[in-house]
mmCIF file as gemmi writes it, N, C-alpha and C atoms, coordinates in Angstrom:
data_model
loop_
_atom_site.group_PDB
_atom_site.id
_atom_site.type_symbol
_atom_site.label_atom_id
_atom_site.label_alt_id
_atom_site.label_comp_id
_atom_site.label_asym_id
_atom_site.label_entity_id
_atom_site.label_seq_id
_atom_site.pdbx_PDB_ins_code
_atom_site.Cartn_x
_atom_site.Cartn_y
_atom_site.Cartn_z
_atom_site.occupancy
_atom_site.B_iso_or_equiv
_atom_site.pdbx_formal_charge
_atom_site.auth_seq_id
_atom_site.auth_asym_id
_atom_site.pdbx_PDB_model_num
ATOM 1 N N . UNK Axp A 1 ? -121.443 114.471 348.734 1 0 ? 1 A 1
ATOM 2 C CA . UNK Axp A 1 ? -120.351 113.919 349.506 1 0 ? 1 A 1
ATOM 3 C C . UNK Axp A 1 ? -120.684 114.092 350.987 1 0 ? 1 A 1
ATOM 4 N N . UNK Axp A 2 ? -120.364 112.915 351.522 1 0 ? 2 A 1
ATOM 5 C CA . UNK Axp A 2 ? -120.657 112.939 353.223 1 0 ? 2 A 1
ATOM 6 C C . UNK Axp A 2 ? -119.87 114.007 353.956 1 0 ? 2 A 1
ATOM 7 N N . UNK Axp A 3 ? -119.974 114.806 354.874 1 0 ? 3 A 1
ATOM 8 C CA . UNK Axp A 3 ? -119.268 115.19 355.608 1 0 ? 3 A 1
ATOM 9 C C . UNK Axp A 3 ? -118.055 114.401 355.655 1 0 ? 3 A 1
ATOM 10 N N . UNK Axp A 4 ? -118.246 113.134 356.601 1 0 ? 4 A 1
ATOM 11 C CA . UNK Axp A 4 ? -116.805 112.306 357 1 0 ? 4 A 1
ATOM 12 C C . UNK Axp A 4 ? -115.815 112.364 355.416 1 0 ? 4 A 1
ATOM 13 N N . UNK Axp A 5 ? -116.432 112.068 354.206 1 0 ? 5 A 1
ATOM 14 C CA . UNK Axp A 5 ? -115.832 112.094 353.176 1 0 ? 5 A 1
ATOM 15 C C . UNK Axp A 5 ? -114.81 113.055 353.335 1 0 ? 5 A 1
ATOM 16 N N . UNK Axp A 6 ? -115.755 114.776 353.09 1 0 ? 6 A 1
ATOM 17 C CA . UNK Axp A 6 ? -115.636 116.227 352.924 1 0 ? 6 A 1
ATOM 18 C C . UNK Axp A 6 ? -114.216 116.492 353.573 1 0 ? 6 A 1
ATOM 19 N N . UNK Axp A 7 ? -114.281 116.075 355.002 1 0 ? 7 A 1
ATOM 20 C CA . UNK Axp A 7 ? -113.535 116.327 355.885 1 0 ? 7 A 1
ATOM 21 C C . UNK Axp A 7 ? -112.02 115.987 355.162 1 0 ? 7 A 1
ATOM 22 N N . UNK Axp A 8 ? -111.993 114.294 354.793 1 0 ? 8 A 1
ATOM 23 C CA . UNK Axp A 8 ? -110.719 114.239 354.591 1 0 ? 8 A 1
ATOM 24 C C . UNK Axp A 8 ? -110.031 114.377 353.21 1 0 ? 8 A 1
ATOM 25 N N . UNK Axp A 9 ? -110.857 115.028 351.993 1 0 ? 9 A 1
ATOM 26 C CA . UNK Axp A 9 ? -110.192 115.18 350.935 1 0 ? 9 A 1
ATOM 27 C C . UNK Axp A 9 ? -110.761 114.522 350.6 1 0 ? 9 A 1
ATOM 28 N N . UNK Axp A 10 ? -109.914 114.425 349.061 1 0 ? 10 A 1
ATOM 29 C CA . UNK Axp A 10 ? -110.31 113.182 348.053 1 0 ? 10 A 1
ATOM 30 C C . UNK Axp A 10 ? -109.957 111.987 348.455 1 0 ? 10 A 1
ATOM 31 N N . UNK Axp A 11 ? -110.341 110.99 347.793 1 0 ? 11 A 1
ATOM 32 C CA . UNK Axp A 11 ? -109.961 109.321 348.237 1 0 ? 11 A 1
ATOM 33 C C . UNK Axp A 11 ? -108.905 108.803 347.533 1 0 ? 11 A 1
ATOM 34 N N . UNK Axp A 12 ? -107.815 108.378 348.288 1 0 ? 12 A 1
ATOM 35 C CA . UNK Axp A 12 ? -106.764 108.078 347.864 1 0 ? 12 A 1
ATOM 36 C C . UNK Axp A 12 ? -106.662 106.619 348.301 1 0 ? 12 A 1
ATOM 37 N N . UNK Axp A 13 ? -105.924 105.768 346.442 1 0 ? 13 A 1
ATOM 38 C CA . UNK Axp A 13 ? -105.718 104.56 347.059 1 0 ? 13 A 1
ATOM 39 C C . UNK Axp A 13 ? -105.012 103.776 347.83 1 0 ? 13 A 1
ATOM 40 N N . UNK Axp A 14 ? -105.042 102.882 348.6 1 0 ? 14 A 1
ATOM 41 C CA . UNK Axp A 14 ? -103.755 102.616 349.42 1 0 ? 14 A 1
ATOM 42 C C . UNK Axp A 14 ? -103.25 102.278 348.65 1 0 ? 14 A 1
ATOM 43 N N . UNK Axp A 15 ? -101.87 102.139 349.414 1 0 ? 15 A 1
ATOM 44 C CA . UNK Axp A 15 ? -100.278 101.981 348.676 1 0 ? 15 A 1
ATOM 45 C C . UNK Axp A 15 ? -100.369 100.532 348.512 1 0 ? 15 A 1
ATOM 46 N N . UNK Axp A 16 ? -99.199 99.338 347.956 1 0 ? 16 A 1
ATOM 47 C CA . UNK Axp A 16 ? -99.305 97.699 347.859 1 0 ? 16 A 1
ATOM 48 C C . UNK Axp A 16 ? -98.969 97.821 349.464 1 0 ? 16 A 1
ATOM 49 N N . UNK Axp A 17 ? -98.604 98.614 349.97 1 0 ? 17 A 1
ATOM 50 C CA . UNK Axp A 17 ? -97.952 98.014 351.195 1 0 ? 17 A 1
ATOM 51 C C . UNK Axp A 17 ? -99.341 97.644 352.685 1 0 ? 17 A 1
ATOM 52 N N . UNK Axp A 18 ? -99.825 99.207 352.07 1 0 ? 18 A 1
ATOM 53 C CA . UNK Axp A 18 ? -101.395 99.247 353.065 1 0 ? 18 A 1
ATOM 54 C C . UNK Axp A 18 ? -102.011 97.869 353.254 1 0 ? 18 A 1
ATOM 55 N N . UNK Axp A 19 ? -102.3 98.066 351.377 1 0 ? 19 A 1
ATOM 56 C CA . UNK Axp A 19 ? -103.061 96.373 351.155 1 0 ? 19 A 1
ATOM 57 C C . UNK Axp A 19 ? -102.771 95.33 351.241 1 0 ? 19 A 1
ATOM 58 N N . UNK Axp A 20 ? -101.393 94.993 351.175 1 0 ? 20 A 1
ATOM 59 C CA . UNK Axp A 20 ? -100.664 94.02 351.813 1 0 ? 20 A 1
ATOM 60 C C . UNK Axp A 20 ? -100.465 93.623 353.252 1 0 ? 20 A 1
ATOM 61 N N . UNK Axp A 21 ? -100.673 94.71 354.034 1 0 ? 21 A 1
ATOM 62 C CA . UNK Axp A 21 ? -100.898 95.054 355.647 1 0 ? 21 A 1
ATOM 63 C C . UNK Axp A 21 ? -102.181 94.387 355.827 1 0 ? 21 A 1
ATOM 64 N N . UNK Axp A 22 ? -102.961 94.931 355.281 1 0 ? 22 A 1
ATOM 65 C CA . UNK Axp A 22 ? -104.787 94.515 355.673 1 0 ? 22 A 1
ATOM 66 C C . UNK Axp A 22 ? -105.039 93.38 355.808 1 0 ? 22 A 1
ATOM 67 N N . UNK Axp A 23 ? -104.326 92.839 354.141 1 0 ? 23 A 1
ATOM 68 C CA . UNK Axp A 23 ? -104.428 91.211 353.788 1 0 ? 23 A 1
ATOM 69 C C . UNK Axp A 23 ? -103.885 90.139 355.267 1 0 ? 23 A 1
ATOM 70 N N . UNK Axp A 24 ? -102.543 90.795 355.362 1 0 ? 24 A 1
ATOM 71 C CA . UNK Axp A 24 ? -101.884 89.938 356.36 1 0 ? 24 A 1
ATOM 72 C C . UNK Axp A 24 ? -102.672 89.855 357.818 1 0 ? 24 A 1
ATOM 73 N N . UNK Axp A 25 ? -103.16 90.903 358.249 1 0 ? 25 A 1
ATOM 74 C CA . UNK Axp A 25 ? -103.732 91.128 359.048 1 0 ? 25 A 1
ATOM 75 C C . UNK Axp A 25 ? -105.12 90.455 359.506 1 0 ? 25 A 1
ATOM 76 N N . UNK Axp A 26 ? -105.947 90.338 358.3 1 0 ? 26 A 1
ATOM 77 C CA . UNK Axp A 26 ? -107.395 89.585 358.246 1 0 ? 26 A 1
ATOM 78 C C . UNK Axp A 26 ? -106.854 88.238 358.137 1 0 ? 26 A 1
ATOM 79 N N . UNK Axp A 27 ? -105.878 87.705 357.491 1 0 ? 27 A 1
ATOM 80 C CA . UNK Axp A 27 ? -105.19 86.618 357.969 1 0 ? 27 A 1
ATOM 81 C C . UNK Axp A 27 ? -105.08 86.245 359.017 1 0 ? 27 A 1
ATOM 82 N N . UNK Axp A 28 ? -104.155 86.811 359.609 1 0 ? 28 A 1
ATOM 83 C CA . UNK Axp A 28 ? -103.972 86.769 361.222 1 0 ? 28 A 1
ATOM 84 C C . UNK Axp A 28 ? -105.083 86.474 361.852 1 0 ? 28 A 1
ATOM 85 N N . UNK Axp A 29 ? -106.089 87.515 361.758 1 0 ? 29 A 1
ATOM 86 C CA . UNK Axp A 29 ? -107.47 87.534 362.64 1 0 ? 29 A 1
ATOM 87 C C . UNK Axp A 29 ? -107.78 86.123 362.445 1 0 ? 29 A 1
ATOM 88 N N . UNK Axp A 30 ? -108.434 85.353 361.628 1 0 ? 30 A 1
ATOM 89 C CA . UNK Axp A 30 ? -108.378 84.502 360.732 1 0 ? 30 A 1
ATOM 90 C C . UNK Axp A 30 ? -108.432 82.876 361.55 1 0 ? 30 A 1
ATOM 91 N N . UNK Axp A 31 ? -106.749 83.227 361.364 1 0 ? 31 A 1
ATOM 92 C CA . UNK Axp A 31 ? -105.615 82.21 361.828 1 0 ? 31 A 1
ATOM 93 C C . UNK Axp A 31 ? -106.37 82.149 363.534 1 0 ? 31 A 1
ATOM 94 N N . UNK Axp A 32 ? -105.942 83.252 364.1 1 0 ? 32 A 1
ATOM 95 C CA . UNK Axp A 32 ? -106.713 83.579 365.627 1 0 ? 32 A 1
ATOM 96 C C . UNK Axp A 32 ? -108.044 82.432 365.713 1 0 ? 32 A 1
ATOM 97 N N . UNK Axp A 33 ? -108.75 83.133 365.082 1 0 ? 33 A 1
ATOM 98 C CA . UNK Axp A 33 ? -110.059 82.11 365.293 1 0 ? 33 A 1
ATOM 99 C C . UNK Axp A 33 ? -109.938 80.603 365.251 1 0 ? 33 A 1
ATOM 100 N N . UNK Axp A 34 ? -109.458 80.72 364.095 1 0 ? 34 A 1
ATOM 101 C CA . UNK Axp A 34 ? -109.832 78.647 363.856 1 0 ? 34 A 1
ATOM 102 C C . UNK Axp A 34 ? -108.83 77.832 365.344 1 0 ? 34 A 1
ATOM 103 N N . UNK Axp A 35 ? -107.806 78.59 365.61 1 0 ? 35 A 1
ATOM 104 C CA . UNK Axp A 35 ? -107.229 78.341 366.612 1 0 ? 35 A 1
ATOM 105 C C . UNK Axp A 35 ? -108.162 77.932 368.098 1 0 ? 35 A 1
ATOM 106 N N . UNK Axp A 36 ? -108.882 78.595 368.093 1 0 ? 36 A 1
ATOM 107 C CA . UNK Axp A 36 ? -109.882 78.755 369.314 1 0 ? 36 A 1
ATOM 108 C C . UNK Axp A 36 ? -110.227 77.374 370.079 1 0 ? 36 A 1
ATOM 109 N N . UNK Axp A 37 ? -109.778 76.973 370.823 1 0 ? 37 A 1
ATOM 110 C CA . UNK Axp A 37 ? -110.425 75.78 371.124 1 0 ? 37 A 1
ATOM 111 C C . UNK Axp A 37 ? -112.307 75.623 371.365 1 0 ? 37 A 1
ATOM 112 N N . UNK Axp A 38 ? -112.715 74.626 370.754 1 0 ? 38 A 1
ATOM 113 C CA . UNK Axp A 38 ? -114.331 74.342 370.416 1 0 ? 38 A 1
ATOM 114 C C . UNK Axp A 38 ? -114.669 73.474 371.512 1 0 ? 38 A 1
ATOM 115 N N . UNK Axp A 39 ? -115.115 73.234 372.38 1 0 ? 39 A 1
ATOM 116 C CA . UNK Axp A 39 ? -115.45 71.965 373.138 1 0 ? 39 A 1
ATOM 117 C C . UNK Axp A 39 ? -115.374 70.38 372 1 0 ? 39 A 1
ATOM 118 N N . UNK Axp A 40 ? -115.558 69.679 372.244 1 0 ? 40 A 1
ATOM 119 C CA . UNK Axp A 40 ? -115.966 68.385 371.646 1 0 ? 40 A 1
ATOM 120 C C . UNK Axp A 40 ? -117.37 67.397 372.326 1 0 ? 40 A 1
ATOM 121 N N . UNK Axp A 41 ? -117.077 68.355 372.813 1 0 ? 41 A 1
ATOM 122 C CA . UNK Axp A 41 ? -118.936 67.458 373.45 1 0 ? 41 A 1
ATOM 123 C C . UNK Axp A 41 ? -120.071 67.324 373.008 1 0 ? 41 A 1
ATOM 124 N N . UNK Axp A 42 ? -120.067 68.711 372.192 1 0 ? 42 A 1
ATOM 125 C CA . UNK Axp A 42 ? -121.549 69.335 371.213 1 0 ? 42 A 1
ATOM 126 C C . UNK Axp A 42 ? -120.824 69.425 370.098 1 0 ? 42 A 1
ATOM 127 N N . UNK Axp A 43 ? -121.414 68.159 369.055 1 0 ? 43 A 1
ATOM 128 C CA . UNK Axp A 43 ? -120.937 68.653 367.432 1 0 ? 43 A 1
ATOM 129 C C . UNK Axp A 43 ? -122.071 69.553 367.229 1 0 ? 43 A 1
ATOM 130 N N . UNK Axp A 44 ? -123.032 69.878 367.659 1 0 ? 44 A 1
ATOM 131 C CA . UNK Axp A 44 ? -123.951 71.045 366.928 1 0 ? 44 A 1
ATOM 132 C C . UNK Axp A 44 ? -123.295 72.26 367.741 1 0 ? 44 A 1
ATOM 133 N N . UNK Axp A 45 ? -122.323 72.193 368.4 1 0 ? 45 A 1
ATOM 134 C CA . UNK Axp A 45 ? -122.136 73.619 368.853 1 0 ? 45 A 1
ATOM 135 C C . UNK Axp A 45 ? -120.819 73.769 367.819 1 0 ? 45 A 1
ATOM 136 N N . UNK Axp A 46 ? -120.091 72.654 367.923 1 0 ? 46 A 1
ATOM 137 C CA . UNK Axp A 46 ? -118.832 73.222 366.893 1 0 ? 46 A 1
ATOM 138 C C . UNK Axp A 46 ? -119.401 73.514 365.333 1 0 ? 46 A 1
ATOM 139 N N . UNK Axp A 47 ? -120.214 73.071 364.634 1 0 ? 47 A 1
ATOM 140 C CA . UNK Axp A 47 ? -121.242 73.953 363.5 1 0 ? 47 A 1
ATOM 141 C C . UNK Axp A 47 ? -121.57 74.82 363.592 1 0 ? 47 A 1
ATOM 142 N N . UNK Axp A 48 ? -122.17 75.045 364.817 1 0 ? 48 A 1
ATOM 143 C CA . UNK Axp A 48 ? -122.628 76.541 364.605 1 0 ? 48 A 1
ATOM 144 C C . UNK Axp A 48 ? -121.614 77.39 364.84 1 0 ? 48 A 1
ATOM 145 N N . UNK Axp A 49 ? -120.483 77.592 365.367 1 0 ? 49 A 1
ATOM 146 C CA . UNK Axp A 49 ? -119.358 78.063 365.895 1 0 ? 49 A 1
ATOM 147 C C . UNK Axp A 49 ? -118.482 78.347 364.448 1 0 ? 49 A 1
ATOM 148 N N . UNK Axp A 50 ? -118.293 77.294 363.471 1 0 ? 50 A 1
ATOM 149 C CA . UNK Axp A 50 ? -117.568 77.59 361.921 1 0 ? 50 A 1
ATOM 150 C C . UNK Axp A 50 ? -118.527 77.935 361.22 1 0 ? 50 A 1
ATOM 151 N N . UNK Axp A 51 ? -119.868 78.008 361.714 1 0 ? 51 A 1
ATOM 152 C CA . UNK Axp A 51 ? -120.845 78.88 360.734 1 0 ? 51 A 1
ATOM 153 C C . UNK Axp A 51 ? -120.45 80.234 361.035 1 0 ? 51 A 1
ATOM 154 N N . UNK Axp A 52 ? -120.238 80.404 362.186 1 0 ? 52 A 1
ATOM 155 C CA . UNK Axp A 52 ? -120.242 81.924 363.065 1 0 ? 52 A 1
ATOM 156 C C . UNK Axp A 52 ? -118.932 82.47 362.26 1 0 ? 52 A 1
ATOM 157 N N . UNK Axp A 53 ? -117.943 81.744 362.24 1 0 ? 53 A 1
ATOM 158 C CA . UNK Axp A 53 ? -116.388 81.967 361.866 1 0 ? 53 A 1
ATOM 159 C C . UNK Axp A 53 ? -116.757 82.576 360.171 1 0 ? 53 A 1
ATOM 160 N N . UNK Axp A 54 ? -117.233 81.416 359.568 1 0 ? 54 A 1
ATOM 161 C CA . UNK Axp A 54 ? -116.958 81.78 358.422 1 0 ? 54 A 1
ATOM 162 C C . UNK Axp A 54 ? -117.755 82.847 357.816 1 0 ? 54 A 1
ATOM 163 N N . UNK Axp A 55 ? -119.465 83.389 359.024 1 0 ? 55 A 1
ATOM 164 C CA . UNK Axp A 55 ? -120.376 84.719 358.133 1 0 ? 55 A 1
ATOM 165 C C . UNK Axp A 55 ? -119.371 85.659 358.761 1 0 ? 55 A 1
ATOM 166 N N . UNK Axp A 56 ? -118.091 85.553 359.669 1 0 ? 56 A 1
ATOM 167 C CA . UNK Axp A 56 ? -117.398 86.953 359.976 1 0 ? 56 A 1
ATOM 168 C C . UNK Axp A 56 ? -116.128 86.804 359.121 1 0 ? 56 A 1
ATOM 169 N N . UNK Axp A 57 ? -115.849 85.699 358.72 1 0 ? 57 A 1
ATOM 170 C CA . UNK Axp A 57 ? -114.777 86.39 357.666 1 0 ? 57 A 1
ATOM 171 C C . UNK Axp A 57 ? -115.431 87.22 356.712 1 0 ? 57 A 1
ATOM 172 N N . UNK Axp A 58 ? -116.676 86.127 356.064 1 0 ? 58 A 1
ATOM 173 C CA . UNK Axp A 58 ? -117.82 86.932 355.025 1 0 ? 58 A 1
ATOM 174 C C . UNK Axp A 58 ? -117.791 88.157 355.061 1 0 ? 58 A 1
ATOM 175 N N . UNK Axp A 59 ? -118.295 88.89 356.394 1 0 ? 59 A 1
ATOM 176 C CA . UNK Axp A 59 ? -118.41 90.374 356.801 1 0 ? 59 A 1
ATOM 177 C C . UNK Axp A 59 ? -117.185 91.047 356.796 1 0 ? 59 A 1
ATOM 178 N N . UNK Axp A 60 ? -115.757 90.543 357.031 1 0 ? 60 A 1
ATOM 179 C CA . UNK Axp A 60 ? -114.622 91.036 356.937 1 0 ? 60 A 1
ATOM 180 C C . UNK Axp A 60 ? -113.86 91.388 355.812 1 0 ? 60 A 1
ATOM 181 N N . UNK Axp A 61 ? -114.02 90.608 354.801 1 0 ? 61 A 1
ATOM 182 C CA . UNK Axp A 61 ? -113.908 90.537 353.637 1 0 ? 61 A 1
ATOM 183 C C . UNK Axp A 61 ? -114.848 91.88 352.754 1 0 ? 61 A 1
ATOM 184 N N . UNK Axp A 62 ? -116.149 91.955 353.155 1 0 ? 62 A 1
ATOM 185 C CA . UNK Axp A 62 ? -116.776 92.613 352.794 1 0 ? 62 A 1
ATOM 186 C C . UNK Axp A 62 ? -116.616 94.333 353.297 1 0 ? 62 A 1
ATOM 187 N N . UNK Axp A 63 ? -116.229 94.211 354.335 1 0 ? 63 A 1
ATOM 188 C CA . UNK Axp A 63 ? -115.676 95.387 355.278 1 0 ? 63 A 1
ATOM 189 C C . UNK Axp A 63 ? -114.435 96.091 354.658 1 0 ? 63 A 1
ATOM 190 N N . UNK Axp A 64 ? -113.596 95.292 354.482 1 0 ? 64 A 1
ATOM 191 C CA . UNK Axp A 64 ? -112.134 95.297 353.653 1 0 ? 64 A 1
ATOM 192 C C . UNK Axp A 64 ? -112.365 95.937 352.253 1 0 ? 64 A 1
ATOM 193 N N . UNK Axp A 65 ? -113.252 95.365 351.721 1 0 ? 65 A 1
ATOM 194 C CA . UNK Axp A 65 ? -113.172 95.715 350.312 1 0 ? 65 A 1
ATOM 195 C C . UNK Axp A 65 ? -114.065 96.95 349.924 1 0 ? 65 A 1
ATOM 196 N N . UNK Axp A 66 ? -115.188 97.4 350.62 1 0 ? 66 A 1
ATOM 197 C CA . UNK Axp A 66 ? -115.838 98.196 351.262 1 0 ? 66 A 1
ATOM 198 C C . UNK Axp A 66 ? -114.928 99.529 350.799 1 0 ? 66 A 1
ATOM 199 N N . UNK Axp A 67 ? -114.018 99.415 352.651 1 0 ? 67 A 1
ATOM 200 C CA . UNK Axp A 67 ? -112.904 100.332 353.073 1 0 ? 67 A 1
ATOM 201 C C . UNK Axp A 67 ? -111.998 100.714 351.315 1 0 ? 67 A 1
ATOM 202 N N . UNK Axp A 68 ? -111.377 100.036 350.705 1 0 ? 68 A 1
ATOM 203 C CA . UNK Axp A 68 ? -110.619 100.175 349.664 1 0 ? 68 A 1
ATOM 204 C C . UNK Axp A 68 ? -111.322 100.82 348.362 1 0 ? 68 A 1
ATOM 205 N N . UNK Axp A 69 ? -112.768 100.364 348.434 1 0 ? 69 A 1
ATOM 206 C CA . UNK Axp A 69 ? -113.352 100.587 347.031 1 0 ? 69 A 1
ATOM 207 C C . UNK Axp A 69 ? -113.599 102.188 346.843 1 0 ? 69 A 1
ATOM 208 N N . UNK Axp A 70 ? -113.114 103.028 347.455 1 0 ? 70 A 1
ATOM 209 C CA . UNK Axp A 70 ? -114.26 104.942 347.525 1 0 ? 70 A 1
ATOM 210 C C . UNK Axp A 70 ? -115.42 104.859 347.723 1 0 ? 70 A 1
ATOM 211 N N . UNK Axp A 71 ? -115.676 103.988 348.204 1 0 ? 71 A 1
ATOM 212 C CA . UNK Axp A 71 ? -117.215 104.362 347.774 1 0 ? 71 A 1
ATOM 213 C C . UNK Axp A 71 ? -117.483 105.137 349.649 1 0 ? 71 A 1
ATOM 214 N N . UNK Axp A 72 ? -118.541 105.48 349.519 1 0 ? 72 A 1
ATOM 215 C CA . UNK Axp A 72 ? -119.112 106.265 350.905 1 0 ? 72 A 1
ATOM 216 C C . UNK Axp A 72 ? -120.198 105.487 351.632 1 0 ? 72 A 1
ATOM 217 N N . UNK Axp A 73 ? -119.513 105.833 353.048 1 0 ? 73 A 1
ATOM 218 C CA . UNK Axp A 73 ? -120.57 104.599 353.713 1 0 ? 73 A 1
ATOM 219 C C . UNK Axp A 73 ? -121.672 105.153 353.685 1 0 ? 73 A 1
ATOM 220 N N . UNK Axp A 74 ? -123.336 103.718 353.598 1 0 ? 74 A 1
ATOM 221 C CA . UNK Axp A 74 ? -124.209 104.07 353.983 1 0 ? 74 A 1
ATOM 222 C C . UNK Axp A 74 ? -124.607 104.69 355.041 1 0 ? 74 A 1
ATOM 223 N N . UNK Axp A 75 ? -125.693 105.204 355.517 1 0 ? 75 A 1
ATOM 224 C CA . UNK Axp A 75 ? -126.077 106.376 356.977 1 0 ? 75 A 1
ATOM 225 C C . UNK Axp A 75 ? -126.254 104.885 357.86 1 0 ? 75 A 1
């Protein structure tokens, strides 16, 4: 067990409310982005821009579920 683990006890799951918080929240973030105004001048910039959007929900999602699962972060 990691230290950071050690430190705080055993792993406890969040409550529906936590996870319901998170959910709404990465939503939000989400919502935030696509909002963003894109130029229209460069369609290769607005591609690469919802490429960008969608490998950070990817990573957020992955972050999220990460955080919830016990498991211990890599070094």
């Amino acid at each position: 067990m990691s230290t950071a683990t050690a430190s705080c006890g055993t792993y406890r799951r969040p409550s529906m409310l936590e996870s319901a918080a998170a959910g709404i929240g990465t939503s939000l973030v989400s919502w935030a982005e696509r909002r963003r105004y894109i130029p229209s001048a460069d369609l290769a910039m607005q591609r690469a821009a919802l490429t960008r959007r969608q490998e950070l929900g990817n990573l957020r999602q992955d972050a999220m579920g990460a955080a919830h699962s016990g498991l211990e972060p890599r070094p």
